[in-house]
N, CA, C and O atoms as a printed pandas DataFrame, in Angstrom:
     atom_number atom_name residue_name chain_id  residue_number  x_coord  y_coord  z_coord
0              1         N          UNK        A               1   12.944   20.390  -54.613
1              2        CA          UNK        A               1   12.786   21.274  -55.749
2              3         C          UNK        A               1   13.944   22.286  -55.817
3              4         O          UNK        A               1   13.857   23.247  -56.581
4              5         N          UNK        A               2   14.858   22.128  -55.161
5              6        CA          UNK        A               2   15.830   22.892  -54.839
6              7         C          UNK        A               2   16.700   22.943  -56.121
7              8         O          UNK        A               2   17.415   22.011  -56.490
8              9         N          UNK        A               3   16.565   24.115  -56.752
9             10        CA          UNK        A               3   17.445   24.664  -58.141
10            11         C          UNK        A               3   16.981   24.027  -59.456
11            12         O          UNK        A               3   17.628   23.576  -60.401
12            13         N          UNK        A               4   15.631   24.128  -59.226
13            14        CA          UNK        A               4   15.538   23.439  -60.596
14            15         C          UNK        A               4   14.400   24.896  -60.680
15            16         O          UNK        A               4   13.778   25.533  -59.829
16            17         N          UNK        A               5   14.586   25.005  -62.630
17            18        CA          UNK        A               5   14.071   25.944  -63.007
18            19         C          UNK        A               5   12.594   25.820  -63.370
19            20         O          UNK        A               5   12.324   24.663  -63.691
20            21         N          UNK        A               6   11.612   26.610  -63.416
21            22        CA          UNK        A               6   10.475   26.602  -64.034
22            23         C          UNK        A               6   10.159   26.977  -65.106
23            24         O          UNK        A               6   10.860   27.867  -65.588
24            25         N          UNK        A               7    9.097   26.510  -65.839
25            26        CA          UNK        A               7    8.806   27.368  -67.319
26            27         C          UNK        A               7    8.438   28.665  -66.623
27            28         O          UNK        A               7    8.065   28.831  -65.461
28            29         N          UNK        A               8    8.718   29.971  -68.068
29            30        CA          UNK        A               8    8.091   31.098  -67.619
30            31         C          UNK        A               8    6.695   30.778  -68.607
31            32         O          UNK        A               8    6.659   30.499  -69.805
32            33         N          UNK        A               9    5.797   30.903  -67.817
33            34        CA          UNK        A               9    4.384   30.828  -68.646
34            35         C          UNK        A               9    3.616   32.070  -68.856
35            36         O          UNK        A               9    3.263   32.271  -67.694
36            37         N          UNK        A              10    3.239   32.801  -69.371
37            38        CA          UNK        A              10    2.766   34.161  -69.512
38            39         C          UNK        A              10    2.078   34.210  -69.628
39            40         O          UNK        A              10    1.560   35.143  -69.015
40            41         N          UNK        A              11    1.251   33.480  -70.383
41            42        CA          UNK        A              11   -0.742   33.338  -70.494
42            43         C          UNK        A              11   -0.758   31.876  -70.540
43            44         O          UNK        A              11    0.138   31.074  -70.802
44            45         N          UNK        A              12   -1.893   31.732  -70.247
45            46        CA          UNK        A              12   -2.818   30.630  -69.770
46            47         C          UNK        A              12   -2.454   29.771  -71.197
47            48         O          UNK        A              12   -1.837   28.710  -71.104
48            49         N          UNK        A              13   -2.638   30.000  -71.768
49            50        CA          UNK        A              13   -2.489   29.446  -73.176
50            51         C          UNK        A              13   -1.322   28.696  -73.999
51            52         O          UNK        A              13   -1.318   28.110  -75.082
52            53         N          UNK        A              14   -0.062   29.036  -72.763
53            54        CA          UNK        A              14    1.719   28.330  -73.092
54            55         C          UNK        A              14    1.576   27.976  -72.469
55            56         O          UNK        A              14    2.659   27.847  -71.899
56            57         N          UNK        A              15    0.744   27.511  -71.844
57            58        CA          UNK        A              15    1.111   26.111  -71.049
58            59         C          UNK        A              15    1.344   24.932  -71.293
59            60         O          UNK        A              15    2.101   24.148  -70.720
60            61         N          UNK        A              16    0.393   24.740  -72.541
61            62        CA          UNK        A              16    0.285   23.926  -73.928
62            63         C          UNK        A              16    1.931   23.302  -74.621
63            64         O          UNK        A              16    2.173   22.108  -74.792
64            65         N          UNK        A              17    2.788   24.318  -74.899
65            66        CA          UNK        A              17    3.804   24.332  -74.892
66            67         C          UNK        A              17    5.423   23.448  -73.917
67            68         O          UNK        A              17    6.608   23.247  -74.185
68            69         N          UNK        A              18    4.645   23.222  -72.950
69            70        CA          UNK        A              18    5.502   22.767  -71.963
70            71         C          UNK        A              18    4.778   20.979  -71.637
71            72         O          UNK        A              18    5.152   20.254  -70.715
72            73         N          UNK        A              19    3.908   20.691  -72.475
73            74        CA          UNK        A              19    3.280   19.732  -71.990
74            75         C          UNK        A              19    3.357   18.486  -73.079
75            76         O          UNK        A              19    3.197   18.837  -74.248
76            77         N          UNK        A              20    3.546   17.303  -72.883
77            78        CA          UNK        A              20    3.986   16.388  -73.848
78            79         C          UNK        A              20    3.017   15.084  -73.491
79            80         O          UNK        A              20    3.448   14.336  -72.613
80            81         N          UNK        A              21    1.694   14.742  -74.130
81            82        CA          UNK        A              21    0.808   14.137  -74.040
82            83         C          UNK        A              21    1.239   12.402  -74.925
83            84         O          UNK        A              21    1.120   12.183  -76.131
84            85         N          UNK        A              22    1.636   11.608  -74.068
85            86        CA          UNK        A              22    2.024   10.496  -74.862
86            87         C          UNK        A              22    1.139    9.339  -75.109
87            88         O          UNK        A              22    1.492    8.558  -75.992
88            89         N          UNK        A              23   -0.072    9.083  -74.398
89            90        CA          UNK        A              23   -1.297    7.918  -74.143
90            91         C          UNK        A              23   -2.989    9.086  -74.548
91            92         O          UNK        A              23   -2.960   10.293  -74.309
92            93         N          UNK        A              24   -3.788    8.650  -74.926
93            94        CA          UNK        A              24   -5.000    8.913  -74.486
94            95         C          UNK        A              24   -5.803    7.498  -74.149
95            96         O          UNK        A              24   -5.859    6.608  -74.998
96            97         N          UNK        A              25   -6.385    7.369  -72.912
97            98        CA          UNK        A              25   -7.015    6.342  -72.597
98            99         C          UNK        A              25   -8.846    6.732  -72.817
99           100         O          UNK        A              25   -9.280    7.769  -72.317
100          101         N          UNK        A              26   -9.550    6.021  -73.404
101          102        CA          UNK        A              26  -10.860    6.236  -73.427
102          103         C          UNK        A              26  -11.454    5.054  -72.660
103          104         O          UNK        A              26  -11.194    3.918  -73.057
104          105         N          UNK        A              27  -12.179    5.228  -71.664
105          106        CA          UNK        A              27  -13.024    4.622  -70.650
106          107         C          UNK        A              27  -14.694    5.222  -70.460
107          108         O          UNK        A              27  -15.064    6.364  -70.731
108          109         N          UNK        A              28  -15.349    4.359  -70.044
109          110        CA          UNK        A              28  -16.879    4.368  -69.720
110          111         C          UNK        A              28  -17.179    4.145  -68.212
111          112         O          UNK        A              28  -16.460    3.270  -67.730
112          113         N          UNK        A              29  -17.800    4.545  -67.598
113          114        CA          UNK        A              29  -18.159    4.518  -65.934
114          115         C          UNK        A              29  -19.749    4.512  -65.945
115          116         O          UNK        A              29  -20.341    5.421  -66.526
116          117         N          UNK        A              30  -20.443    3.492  -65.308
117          118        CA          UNK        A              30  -21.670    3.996  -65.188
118          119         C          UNK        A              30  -22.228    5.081  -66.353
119          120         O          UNK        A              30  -22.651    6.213  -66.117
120          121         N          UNK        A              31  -22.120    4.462  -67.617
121          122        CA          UNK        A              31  -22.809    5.156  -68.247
122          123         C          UNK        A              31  -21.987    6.180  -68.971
123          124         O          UNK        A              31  -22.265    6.317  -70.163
124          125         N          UNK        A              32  -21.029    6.925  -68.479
125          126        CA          UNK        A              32  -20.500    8.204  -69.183
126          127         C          UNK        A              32  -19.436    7.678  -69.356
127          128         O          UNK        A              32  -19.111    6.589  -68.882
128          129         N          UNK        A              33  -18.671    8.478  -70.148
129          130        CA          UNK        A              33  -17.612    8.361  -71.170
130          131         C          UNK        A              33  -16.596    9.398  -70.197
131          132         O          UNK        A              33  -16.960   10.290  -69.430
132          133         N          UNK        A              34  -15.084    8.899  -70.550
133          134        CA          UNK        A              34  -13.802    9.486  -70.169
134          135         C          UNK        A              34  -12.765    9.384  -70.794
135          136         O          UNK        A              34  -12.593    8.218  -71.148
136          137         N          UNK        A              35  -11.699   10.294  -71.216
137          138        CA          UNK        A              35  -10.727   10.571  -71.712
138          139         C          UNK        A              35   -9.762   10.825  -70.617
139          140         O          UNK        A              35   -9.884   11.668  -69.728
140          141         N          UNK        A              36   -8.692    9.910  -70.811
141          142        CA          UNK        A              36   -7.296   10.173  -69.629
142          143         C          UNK        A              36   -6.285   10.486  -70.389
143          144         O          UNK        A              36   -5.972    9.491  -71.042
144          145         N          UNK        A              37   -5.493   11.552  -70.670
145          146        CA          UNK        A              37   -4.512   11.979  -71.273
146          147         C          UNK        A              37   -3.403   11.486  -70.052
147          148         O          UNK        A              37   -3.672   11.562  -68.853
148          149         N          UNK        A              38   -1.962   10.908  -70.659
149          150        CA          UNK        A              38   -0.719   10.683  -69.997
150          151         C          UNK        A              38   -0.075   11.410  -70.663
151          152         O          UNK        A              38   -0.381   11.685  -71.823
152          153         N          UNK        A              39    1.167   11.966  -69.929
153          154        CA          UNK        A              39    2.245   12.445  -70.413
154          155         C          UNK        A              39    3.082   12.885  -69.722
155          156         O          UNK        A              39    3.248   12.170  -68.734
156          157         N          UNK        A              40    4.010   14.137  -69.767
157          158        CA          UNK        A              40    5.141   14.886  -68.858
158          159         C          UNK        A              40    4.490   15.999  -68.708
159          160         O          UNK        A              40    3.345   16.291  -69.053
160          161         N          UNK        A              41    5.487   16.756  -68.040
161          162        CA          UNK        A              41    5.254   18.122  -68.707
162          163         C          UNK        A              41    6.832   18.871  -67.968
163          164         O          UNK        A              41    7.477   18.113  -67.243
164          165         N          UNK        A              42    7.268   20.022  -68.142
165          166        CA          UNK        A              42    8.715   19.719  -67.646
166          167         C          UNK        A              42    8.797   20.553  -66.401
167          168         O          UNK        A              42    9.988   20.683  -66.120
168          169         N          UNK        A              43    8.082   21.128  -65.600
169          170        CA          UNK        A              43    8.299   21.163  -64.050
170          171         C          UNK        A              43    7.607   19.578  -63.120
171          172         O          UNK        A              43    7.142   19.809  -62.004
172          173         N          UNK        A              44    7.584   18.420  -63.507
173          174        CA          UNK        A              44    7.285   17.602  -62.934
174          175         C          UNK        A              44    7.682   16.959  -63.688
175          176         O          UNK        A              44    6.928   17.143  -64.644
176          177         N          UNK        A              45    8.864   15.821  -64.145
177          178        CA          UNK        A              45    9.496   14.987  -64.773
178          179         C          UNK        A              45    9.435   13.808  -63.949
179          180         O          UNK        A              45    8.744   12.905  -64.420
180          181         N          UNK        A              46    9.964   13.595  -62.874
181          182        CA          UNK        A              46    9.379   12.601  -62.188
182          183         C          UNK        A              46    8.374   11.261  -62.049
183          184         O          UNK        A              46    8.575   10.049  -62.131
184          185         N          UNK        A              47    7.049   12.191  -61.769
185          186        CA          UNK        A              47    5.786   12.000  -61.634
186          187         C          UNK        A              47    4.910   11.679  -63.136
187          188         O          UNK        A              47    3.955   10.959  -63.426
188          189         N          UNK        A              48    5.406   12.210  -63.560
189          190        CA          UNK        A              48    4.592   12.667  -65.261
190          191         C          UNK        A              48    3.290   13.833  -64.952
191          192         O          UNK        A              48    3.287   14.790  -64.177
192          193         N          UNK        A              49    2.107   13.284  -65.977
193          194        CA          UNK        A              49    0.872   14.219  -65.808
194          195         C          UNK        A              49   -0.499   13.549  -66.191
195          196         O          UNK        A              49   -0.417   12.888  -67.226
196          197         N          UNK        A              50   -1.009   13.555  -65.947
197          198        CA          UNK        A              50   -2.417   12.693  -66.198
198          199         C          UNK        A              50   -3.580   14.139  -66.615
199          200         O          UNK        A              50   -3.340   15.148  -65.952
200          201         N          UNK        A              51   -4.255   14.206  -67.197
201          202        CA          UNK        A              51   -5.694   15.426  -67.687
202          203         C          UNK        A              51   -6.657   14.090  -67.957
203          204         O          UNK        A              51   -6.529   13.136  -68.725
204          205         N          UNK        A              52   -7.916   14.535  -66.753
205          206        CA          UNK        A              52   -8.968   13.735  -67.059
206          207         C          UNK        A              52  -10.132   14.269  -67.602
207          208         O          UNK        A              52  -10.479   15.215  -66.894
208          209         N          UNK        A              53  -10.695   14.144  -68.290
209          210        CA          UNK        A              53  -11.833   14.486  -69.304
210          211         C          UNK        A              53  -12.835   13.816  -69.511
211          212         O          UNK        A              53  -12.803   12.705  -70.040
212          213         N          UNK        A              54  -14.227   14.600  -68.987
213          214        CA          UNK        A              54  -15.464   13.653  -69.175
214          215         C          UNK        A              54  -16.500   14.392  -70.112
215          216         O          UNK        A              54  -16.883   15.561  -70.075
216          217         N          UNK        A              55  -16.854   13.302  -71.011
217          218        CA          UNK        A              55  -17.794   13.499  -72.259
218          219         C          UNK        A              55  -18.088   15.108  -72.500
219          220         O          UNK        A              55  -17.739   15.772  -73.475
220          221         N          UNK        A              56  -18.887   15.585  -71.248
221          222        CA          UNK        A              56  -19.426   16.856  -71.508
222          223         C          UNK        A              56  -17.808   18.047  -71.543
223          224         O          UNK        A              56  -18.029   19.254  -71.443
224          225         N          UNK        A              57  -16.541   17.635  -71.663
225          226        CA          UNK        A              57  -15.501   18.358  -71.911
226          227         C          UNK        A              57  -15.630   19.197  -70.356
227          228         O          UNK        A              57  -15.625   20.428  -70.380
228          229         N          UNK        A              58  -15.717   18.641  -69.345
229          230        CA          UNK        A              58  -14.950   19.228  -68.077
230          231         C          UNK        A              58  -13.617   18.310  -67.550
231          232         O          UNK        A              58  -13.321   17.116  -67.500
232          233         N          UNK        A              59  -13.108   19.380  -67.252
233          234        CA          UNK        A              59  -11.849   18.798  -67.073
234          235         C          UNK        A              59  -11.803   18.296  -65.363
235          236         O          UNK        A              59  -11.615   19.164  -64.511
236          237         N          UNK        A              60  -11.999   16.758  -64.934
237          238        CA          UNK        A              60  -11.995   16.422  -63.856
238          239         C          UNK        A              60  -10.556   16.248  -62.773
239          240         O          UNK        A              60  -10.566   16.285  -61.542
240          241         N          UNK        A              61   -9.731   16.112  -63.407
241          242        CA          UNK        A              61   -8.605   15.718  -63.110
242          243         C          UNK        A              61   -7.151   16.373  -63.362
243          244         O          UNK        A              61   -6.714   15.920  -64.419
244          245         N          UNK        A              62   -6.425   17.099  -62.884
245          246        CA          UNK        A              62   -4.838   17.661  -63.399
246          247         C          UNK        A              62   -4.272   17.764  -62.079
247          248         O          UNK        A              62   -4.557   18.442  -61.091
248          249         N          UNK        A              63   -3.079   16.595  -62.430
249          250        CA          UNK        A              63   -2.331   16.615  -61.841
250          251         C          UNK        A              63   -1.045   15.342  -61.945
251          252         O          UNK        A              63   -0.992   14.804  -63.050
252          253         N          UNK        A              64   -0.090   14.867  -60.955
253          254        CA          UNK        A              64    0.471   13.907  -61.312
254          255         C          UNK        A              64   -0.264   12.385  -62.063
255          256         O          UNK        A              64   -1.399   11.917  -61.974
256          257         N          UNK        A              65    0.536   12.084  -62.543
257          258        CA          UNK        A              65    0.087   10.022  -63.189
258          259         C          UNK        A              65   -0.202    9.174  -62.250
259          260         O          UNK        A              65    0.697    8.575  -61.661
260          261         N          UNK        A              66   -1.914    8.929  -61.869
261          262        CA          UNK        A              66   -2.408    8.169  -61.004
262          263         C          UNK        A              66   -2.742    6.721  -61.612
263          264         O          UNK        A              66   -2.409    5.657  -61.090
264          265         N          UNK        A              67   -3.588    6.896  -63.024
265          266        CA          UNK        A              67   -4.094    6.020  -63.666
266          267         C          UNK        A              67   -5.273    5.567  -62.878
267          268         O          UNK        A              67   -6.395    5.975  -63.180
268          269         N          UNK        A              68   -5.078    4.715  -61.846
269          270        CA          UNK        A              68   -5.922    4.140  -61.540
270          271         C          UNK        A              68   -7.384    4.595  -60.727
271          272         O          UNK        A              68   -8.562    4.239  -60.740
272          273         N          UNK        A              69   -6.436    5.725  -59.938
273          274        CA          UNK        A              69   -7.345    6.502  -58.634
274          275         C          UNK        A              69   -8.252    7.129  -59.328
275          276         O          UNK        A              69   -9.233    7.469  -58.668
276          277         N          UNK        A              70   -8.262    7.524  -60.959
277          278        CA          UNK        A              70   -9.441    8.300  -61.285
278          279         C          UNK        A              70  -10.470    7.538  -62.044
279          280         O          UNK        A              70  -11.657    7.803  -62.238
280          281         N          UNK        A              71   -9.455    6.134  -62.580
281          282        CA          UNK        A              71  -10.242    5.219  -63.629
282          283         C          UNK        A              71  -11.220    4.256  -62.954
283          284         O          UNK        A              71  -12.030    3.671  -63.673
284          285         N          UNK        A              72  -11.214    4.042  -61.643
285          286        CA          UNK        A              72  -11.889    3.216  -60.816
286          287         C          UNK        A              72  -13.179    4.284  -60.648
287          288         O          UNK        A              72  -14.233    3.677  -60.839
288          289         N          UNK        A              73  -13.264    4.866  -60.523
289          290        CA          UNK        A              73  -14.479    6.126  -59.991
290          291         C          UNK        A              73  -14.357    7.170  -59.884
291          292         O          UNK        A              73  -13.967    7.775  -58.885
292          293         N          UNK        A              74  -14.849    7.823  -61.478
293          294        CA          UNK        A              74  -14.271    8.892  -61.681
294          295         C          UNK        A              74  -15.045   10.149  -61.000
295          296         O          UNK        A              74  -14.431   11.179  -61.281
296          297         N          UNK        A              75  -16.574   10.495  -59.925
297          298        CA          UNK        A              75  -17.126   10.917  -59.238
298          299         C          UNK        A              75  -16.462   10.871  -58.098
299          300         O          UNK        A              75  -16.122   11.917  -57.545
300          301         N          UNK        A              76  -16.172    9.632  -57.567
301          302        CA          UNK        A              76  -14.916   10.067  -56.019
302          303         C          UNK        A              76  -13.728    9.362  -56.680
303          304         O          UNK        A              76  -13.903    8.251  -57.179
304          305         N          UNK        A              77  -12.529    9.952  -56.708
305          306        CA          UNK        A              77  -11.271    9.409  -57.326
306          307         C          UNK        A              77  -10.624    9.764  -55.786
307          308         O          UNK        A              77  -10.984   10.686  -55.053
308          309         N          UNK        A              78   -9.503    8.701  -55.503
309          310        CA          UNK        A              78   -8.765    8.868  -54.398
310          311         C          UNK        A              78   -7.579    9.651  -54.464
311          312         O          UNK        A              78   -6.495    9.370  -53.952
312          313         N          UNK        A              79   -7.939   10.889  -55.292
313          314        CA          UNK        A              79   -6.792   11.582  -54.984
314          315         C          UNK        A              79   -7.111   12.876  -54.627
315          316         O          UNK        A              79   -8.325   13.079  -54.638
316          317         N          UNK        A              80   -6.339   13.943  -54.273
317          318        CA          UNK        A              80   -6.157   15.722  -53.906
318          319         C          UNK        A              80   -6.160   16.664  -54.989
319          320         O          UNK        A              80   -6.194   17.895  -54.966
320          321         N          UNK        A              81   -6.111   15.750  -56.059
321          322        CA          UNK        A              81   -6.156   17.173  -57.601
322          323         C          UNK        A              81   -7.398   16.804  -57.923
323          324         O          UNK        A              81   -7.334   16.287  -59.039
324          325         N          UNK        A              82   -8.223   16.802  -57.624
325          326        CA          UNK        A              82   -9.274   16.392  -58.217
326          327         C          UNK        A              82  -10.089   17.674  -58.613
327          328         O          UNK        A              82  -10.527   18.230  -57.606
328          329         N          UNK        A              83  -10.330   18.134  -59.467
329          330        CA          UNK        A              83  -10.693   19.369  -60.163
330          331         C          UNK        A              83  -12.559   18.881  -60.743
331          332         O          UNK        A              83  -12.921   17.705  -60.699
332          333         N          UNK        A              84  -13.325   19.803  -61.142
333          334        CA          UNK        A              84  -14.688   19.461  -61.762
334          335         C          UNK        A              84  -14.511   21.128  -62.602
335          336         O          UNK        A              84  -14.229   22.032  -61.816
336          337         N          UNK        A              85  -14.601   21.381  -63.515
337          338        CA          UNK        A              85  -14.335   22.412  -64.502
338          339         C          UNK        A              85  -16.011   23.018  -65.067
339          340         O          UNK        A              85  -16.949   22.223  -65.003
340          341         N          UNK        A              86  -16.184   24.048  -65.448
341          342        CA          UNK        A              86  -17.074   24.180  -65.983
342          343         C          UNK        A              86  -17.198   23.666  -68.014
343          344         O          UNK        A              86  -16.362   23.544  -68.910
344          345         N          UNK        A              87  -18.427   23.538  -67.942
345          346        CA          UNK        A              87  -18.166   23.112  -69.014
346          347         C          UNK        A              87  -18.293   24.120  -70.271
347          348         O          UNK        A              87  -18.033   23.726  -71.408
């Protein structure tokens, strides 16, 4: 990460701004419904960004482009960002 710049983000709310959503995937699991947003965002160019979203609008998932680790089982996903949001 050495010399590369960050967005300045100031409220919670520009973050929006820095983020470039190119796929929405809609999936079903046992019953419930999911939304997988793909995209960039520009302190992680690399990797990209994945936002996972289940029916009741909690946000399960932010972090790098897994695809698969959250779409297989989205209750245990095999990854470390794994977030559960209020709804």
């Amino acid at each position: 990460m050495y010399g590369e710049k960050y967005p300045a983000i100031q409220m919670s709310e520009d973050i929006w701004k820095f983020l470039r959503i190119g796929t929405i995937t809609l999936f079903s699991h046992d019953e419930q419904y999911y939304a997988m947003a793909n995209g960039s965002c520009e302190w992680e160019q690399e990797h990209g960004l994945e936002i996972d979203v289940n029916e009741f609008n909690q946000v399960l998932y932010v972090g790098s482009f897994i695809s698969n680790g959250f779409h297989e089982n989205p209750e245990n996903p095999s990854t470390y960002n794994y977030v559960k949001s209020g709804a």
